[in-house]
C-alpha positions as CSV (number, residue, x, y, z in Angstrom):
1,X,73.7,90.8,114.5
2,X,72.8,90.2,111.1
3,X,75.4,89.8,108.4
4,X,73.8,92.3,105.6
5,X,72.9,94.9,108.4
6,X,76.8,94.5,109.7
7,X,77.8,95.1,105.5
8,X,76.0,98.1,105.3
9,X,76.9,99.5,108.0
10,X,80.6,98.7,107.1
11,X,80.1,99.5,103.2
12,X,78.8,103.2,104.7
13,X,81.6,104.3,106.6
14,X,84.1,103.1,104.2
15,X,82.4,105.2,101.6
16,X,82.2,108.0,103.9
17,X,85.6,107.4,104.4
18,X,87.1,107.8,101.1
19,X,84.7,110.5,100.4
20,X,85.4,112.9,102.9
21,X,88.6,111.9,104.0
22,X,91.0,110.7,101.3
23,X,89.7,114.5,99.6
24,X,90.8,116.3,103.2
25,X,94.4,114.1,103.0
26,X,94.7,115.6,98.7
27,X,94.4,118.8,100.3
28,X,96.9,118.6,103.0
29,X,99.1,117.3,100.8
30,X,98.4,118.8,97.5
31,X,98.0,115.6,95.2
32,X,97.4,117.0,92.0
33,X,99.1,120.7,92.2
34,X,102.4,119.4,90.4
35,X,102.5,120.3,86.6
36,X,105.5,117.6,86.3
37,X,104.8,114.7,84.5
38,X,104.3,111.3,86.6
39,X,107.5,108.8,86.5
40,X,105.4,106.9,84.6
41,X,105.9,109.6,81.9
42,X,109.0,111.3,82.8
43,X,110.9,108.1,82.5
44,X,109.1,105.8,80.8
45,X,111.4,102.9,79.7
46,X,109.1,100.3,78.1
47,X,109.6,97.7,80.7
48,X,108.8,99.3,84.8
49,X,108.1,102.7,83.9
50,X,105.3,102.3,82.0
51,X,102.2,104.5,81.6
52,X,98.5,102.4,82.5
53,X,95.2,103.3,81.8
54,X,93.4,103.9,85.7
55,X,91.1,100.7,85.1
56,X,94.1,98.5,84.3
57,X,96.7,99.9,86.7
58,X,93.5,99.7,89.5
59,X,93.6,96.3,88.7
60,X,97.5,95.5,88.7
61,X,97.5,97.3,92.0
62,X,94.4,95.9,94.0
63,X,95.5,92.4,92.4
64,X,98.8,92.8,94.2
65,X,97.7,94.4,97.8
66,X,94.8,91.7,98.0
67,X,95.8,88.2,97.4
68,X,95.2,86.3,99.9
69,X,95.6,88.7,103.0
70,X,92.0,90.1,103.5
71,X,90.9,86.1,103.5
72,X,93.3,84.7,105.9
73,X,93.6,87.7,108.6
74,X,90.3,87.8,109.8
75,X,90.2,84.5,109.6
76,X,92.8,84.0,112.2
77,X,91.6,86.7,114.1
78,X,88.0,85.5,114.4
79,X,89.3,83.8,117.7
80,X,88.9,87.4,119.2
81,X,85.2,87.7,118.2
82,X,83.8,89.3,115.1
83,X,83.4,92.7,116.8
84,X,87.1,93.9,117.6
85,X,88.1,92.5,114.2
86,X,85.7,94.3,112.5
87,X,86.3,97.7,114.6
88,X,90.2,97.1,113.6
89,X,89.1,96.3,110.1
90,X,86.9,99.7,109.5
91,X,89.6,102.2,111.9
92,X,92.5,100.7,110.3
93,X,91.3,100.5,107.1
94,X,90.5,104.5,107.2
95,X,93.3,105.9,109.2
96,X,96.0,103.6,109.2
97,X,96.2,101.3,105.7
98,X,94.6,103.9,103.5
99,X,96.8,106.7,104.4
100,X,99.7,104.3,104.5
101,X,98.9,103.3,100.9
102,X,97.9,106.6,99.9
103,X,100.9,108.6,101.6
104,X,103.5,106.0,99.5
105,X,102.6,105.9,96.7
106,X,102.5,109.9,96.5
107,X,106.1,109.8,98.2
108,X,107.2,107.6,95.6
109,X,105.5,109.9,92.5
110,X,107.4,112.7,94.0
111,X,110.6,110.6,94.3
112,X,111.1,109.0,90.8
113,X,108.9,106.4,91.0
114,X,111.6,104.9,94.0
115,X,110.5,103.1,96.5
116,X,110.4,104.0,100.7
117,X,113.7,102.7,100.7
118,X,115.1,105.8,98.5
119,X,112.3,108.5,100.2
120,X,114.0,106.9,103.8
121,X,117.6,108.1,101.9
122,X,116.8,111.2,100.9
123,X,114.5,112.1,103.9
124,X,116.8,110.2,107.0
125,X,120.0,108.8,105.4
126,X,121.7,106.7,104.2
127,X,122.3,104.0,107.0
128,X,118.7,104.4,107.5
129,X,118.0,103.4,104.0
130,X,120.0,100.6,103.8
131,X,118.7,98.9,106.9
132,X,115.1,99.4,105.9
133,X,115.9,97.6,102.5
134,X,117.7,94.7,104.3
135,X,114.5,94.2,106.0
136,X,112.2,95.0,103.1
137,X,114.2,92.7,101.2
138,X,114.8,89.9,103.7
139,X,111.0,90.0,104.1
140,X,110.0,89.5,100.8
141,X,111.7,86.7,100.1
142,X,109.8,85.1,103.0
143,X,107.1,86.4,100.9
144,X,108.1,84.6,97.8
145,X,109.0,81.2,99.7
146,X,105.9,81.1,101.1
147,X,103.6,82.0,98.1
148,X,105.9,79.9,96.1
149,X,104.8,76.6,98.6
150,X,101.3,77.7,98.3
151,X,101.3,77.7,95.0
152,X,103.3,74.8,93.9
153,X,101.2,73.1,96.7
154,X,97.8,74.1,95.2
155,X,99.2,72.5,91.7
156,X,100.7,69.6,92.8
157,X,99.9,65.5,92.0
158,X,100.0,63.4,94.7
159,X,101.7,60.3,94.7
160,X,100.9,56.5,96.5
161,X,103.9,54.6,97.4
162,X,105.2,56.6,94.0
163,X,102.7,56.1,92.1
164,X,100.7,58.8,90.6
165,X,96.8,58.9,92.2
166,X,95.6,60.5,89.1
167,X,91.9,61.4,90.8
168,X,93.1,62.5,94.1
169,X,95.3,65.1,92.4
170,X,92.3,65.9,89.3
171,X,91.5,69.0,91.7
172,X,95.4,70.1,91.5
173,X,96.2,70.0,88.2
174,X,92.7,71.8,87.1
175,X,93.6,74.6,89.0
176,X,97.0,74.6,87.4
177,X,95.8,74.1,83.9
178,X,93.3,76.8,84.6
179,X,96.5,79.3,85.7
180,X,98.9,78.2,82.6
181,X,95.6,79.3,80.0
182,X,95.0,83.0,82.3
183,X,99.1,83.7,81.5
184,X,98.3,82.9,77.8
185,X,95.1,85.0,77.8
186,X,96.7,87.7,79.9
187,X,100.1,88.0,77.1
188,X,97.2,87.8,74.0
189,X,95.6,90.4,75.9
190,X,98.5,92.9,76.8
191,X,99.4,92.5,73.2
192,X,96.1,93.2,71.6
193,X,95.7,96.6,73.9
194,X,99.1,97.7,74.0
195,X,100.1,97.4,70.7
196,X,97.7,96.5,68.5
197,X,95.7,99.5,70.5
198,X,92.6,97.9,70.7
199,X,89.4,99.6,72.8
200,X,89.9,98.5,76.2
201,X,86.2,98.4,76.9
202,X,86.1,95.5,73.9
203,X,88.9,94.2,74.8
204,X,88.1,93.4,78.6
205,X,84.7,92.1,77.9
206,X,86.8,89.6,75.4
207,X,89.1,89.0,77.9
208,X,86.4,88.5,81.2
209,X,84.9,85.6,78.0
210,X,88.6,83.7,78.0
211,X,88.8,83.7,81.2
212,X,85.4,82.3,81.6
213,X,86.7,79.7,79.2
214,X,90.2,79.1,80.6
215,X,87.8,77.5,84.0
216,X,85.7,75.7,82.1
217,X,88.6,74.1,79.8
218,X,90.5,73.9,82.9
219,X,88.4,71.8,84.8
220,X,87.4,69.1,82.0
221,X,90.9,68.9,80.6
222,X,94.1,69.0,82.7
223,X,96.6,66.8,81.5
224,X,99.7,68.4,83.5
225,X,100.6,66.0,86.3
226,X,104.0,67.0,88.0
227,X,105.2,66.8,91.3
228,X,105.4,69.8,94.4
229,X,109.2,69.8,93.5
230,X,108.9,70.0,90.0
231,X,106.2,72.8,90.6
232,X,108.8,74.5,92.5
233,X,111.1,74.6,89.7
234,X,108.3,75.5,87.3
235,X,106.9,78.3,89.4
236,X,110.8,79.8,90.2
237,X,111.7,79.9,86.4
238,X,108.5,82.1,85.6
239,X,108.4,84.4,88.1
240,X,112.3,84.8,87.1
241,X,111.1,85.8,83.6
242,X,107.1,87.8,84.6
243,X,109.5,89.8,87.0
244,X,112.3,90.8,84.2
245,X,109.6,91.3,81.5
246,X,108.2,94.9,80.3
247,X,105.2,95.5,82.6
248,X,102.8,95.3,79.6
249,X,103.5,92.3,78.2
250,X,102.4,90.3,81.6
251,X,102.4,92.2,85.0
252,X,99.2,94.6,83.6
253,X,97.1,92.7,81.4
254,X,97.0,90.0,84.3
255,X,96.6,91.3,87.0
256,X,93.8,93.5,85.3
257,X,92.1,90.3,84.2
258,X,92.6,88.8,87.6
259,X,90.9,91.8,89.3
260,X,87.5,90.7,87.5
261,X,87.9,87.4,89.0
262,X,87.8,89.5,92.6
263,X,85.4,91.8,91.1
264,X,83.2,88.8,90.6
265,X,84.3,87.2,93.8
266,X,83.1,90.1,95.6
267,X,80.1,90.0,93.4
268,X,79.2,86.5,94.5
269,X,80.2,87.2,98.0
270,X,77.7,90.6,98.1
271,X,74.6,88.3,96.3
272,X,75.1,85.7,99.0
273,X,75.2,88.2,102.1
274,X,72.4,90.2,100.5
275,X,69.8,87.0,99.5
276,X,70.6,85.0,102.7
277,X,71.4,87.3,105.3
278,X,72.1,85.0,108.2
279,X,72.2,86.1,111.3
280,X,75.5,85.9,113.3
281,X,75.7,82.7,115.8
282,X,76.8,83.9,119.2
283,X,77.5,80.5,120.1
284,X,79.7,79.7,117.2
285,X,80.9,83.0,116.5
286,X,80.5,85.4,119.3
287,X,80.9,89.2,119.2
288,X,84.0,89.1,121.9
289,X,85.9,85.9,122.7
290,X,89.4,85.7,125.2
291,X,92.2,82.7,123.9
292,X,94.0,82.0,127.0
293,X,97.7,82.6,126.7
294,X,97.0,84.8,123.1
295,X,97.0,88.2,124.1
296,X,94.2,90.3,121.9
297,X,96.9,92.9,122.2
298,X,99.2,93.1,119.8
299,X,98.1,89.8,118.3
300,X,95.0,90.8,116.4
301,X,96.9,94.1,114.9
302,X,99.5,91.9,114.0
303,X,96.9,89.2,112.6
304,X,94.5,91.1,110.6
305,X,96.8,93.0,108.5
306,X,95.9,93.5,104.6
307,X,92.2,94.5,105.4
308,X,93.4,96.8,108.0
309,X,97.2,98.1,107.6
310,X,100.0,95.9,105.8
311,X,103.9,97.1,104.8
312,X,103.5,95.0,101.8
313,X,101.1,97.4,100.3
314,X,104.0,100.5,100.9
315,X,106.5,98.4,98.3
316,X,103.4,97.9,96.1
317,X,102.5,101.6,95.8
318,X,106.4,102.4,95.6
319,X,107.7,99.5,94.1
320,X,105.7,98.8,90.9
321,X,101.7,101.2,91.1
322,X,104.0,104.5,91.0
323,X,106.0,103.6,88.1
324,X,102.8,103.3,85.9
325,X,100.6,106.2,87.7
326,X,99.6,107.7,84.7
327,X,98.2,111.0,86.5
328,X,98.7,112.3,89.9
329,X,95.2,112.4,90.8
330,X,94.9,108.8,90.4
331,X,96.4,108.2,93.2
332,X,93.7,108.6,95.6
333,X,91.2,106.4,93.8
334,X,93.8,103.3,93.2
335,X,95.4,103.7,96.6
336,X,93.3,104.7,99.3
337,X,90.1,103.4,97.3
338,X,92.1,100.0,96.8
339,X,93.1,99.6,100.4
340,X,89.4,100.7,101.4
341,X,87.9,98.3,98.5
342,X,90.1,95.6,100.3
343,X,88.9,96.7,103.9
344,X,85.2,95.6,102.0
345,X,86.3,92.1,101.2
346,X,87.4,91.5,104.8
347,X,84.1,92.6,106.0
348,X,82.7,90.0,103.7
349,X,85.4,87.5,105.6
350,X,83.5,87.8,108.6
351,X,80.2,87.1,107.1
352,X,81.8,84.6,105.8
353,X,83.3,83.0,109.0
354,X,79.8,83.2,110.5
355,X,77.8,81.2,108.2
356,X,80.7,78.9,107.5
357,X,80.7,78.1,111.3
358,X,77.2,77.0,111.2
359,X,77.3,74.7,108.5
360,X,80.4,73.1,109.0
361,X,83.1,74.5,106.5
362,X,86.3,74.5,108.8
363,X,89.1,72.9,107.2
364,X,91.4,75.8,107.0
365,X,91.0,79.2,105.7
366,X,89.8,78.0,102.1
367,X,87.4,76.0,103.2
368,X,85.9,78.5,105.6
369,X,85.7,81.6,102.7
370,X,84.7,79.2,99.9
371,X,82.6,77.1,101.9
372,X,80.7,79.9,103.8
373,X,80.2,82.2,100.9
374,X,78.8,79.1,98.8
375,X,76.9,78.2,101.5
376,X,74.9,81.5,101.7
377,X,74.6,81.5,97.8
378,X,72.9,77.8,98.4
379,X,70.5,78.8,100.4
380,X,69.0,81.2,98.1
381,X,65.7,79.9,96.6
382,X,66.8,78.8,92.9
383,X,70.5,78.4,93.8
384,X,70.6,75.1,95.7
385,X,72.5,73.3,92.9
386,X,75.7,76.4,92.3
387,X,77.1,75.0,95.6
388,X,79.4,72.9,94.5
389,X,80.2,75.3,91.2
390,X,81.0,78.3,93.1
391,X,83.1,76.6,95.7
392,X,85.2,75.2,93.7
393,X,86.0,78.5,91.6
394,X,86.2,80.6,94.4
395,X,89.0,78.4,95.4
396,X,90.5,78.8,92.1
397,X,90.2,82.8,92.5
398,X,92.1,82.2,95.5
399,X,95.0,80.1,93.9
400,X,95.2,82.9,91.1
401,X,95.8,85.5,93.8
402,X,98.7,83.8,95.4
403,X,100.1,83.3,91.7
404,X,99.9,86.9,91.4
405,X,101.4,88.2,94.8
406,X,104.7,85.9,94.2
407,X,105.2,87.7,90.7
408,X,104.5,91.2,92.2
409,X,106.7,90.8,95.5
410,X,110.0,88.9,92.9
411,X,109.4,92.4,90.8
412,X,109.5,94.3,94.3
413,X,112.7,92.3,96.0
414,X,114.5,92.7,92.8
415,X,114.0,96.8,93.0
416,X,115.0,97.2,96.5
417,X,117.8,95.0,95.6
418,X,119.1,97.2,92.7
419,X,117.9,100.4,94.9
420,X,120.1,99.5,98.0
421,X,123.1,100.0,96.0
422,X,122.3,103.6,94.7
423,X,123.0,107.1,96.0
424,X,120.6,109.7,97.1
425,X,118.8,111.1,93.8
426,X,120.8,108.3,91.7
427,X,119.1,105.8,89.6
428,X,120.0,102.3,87.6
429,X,120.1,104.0,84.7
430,X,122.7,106.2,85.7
431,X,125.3,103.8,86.5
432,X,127.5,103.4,83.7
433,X,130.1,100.8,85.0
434,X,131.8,98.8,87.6
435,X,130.9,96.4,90.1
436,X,127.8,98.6,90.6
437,X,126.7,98.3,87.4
438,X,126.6,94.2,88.0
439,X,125.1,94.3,91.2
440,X,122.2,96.7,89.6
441,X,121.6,94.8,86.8
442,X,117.5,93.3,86.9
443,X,118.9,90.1,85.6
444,X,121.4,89.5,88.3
445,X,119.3,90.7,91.3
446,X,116.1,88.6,89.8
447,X,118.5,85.3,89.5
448,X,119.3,86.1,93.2
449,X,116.1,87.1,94.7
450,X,114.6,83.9,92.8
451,X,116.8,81.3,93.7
452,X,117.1,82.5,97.6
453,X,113.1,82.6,97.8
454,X,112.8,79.3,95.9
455,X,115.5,77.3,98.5
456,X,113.6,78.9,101.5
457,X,110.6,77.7,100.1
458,X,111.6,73.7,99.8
459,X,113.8,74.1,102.7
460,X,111.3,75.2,105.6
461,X,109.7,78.5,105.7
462,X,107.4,77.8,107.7
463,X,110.1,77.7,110.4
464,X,110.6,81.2,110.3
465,X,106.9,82.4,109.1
466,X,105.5,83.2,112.8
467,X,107.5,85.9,112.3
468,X,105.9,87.6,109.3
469,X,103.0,89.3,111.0
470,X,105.2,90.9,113.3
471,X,108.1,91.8,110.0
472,X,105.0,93.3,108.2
473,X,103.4,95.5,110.7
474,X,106.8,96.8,111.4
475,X,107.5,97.6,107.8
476,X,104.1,99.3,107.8
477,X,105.3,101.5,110.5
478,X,108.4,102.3,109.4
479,X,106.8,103.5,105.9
480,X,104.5,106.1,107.7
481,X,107.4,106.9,109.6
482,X,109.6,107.6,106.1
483,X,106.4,109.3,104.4
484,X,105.9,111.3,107.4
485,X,109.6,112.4,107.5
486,X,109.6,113.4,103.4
487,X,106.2,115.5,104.3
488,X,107.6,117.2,107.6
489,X,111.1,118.2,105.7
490,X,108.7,119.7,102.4
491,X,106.5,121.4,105.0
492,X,103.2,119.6,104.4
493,X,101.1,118.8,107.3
494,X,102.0,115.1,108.7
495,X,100.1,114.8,111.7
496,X,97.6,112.3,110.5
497,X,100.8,109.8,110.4
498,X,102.0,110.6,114.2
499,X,99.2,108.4,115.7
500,X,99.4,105.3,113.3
501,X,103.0,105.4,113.0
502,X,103.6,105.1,116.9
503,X,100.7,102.4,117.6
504,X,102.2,100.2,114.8
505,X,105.5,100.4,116.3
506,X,104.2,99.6,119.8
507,X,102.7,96.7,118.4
508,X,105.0,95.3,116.3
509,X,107.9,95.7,119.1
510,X,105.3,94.1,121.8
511,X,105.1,91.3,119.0
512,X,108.1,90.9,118.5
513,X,109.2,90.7,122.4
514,X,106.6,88.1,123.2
515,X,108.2,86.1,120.3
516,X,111.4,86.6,121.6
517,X,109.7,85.0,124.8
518,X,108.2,81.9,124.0
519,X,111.2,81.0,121.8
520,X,113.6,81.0,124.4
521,X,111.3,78.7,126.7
522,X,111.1,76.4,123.8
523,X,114.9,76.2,123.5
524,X,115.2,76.0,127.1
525,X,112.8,72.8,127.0
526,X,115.6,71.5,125.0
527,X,115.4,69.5,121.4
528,X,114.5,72.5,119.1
529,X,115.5,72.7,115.8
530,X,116.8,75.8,113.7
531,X,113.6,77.4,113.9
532,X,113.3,78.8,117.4
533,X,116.8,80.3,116.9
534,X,116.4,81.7,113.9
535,X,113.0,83.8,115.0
536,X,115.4,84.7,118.1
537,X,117.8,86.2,116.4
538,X,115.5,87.7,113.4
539,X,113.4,89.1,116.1
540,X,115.9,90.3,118.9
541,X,117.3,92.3,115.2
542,X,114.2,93.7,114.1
543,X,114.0,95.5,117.5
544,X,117.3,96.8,117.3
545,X,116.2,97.5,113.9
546,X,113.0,99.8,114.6
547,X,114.6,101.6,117.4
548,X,117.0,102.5,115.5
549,X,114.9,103.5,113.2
550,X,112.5,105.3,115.2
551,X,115.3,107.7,116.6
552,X,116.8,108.8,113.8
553,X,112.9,109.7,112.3
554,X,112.1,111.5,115.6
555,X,115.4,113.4,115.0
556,X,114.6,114.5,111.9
557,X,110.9,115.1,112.4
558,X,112.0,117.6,115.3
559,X,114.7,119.0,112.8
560,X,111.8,119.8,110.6
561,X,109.6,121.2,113.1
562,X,112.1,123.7,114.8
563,X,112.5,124.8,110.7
564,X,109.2,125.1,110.2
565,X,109.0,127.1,113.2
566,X,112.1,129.2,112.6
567,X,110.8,129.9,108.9
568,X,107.6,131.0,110.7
């Protein structure tokens, strides 16, 4: 198969997708038939409810979903062959992720701007509520350990017998110095077009220049040298503050300037598909492949998640997109176009893998992306000598990424954390005082959500991270279960979640079992250390968890149903 035949195709059903049915899902749902102001509007408070132009709050939100998930899944999955990832990339991407993303953040526009968490209390409960944002909440401060790590480990200086090795650690510190200028650029920005109210159109092409500049001055002069503990530190007191601070100021501008670094990575991506079109090596890369003892089923729906389907996105759409919506019928675009945008990138993932395989670039899932997508690039006529160039910033788009997922998912932790405490309808702003009113505050649960995610993070996350693939699937499930609950109980047609919602489930709890499995014979081989027990116990809970779960949704699905019927 030939990569820019296989992006075509891919490129045309996604297209066709979005066109024909993201506009039969507005119908079914009526996106667009409310006269009531978006959230965004309705409550606008300066700081998370705060209206965004489409362009800007496109970028916040396909910053945020992206990162580094669309990159790393197929990666992992490409043990399976490029063909079943790529079925699972294009079905999900159409009928389970974009629906998912779509279906929540409309949920969320129609509940306040709340997250699935709230929808889940209104819709099923309130013990159902408070068990999804346990999980949500536990899980995304896996999310910020890990990211956290990443980061700080993509920054930091490395040290010989404690002594500072200033040229193995050049490559670190540029990418930092690089990241420090794009927050600087990204406040100048959010100033300039938020209150200075300067044209956006002048103001991005300005802004694309800086960032231009920010690599260039980033990789000749980086004088910040600090250690992966220090980073640590460094990274936990600013997402502390970019979580806390009015959405404008920070979480839009950047992550609207970061999108053009995707944009462009995308761009770079498409030119070296298109101009070198290399065929796919069957020997390196074949179109089916069986791991023994790694099951394709569930492992590759629980490996390939952001391109396809990903829970994370539902919190996204809920959590922060929803609260700056600025019209109703952007929601289509910015969510289902996002998720399908992203569904794109992983497509390029596998081209990616292919070529990378063939010239060598294996070194982890950096090197693979970078390396194969430079690779292609090389070997147009003319473009021999950007090798080296475009590696090394697509590696920096990647670091930027990561930065920008741990902000978004501390902003996220810290709303179900406020949100778990609230009463159907009820919002922050409506509690006047008591212990309530502590346990609400954004300070309090960002200090918290910080300084738990942090400690996980230089205390051994990767102990527990086996575990996220699973944890995410399932949340992914249990938010087209709570969407599909709110849409039975208002009479809107929900079918088109009864199919996703029940595979995710299955795959998830089949996930989770197996790791349940093969974590008890390592404990029973004796010598194990925290870790095996602690993905026990998390696991054995998370299937209590969506059984749970899953009953009382079926209970009120059927409720809704025989009401519907009755009403008939």
């Amino acid at each position: 198969m030939n990569t820019l035949v296989l992006l075509i195709i891919c490129v045309a059903v996604l297209a066709c997708g979005y066109i024909f049915y993201g506009r039969w899902l507005c119908k079914q749902w009526g996106v667009g038939e409310s006269t009531e102001p978006t959230p965004a509007h309705a409550l606008e408070d300066g700081v998370d409810y705060v209206p965004a132009k489409a362009p800007v709050l496109m970028g916040h939100h396909f910053s945020s979903i992206a990162g580094a998930g669309p990159i790393t899944g197929p990666i992992g999955a490409a043990m399976f062959g490029w063909l079943p990832a790529t079925i699972w990339i294009l079905i999900g991407g159409i009928f389970f992720g974009g629906v998912h993303d779509f279906g929540a953040l409309f949920a969320s526009l129609r509940h306040k701007g709340q997250s699935i968490g709230e929808i889940i209390n209104v819709n099923m409960g309130r013990r159902a509520k408070r068990l999804f944002i346990i999980f949500a909440y536990v899980t995304l401060i896996l999310v910020v350990a890990a990211f956290a790590s990443i980061v700080a480990g993509t920054f930091k200086s490395t040290y010989v017998n404690g002594v500072l090795d200033k040229a193995a650690s050049a490559a670190n510190a540029s990418v930092a110095m690089v990241s420090l200028l794009f927050i600087v650029v990204a406040i100048i920005f959010g100033f300039l077009v938020y209150r200075r109210n300067a044209p956006l159109a002048v103001s991005s092409v300005c802004g694309v220049i800086a960032i231009i500049l920010c690599m260039v001055i980033g990789m000749k002069w980086h004088p910040i040298y600090l250690s992966n503990t220090t980073w640590m530190i460094v990274v936990g007191i600013y997402i502390a503050i970019a979580s806390v601070t009015p959405v404008w100021i920070l979480l839009q501008p950047r992550d609207y300037l970061s999108s053009f670094l995707l944009y462009a990575m995308l761009a770079v991506a498409l030119i070296g598909v298109v101009g070198a079109h290399p065929n796919i090596d069957n020997a390196s890369f074949p179109m089916f492949a069986t791991v023994k003892g790694t099951p394709m089923f569930p492992v590759l729906f629980t490996t390939i998640a952001c391109g396809a389907i990903s829970g994370f996105h539902s919190l996204v759409s809920s959590g922060t997109t929803s609260k700056q919506l600025d019209k109703e019928t952007h929601a289509r675009p910015i969510a289902y176009g996002g998720m399908l945008l992203e569904c794109v990138l992983a497509v390029i993932t596998i081209c990616a893998i292919a070529y990378a395989r063939q010239t060598g670039h294996t070194k982890g899932a950096t090197d693979i992306f970078a390396g194969g997508i430079a690779a292609m690039v090389a070997k147009i006529p003319g473009c021999a000598g950007a090798e080296n160039v475009i590696y090394t910033l697509l590696i920096l788009t990647y670091s930027a990424f990561c930065l920008t997922s741990l902000d978004t998912a501390t902003r996220l932790a810290r709303f179900m954390f406020q949100e778990f405490w609230l009463e159907p309808g009820q919002t922050v702003a409506d509690i006047k005082s008591g212990w309530k009113k502590v346990v609400t505050n954004k300070y309090f649960a960002t200090i918290l959500t910080v300084v738990l995610g942090i400690a996980l993070g230089m205390t051994g996350w990767s102990k527990v991270w086996g575990l996220f693939g699973a944890a995410n699937q399932l949340l992914a499930g249990l938010g087209l279960l709570a969407i599909a609950t709110w849409l039975g109980n208002i009479g809107k047609n929900n079918k088109m979640f009864m199919f996703p919602m029940a595979f995710m489930m299955v795959v998830t709890i089949s996930s989770l079992i197996i790791t349940i499995i093969n974590q008890c014979k390592l404990i029973a081989k004796g010598g194990a250390g925290w870790g095996p027990y602690a993905q026990v116990i998390i696991a054995a809970f998370l299937v209590v968890l969506a059984v749970i779960l899953v009953i009382e949704g079926v209970q009120t699905l059927t409720k809704a149903a025989k009401a519907k019927k009755a009403n008939a």
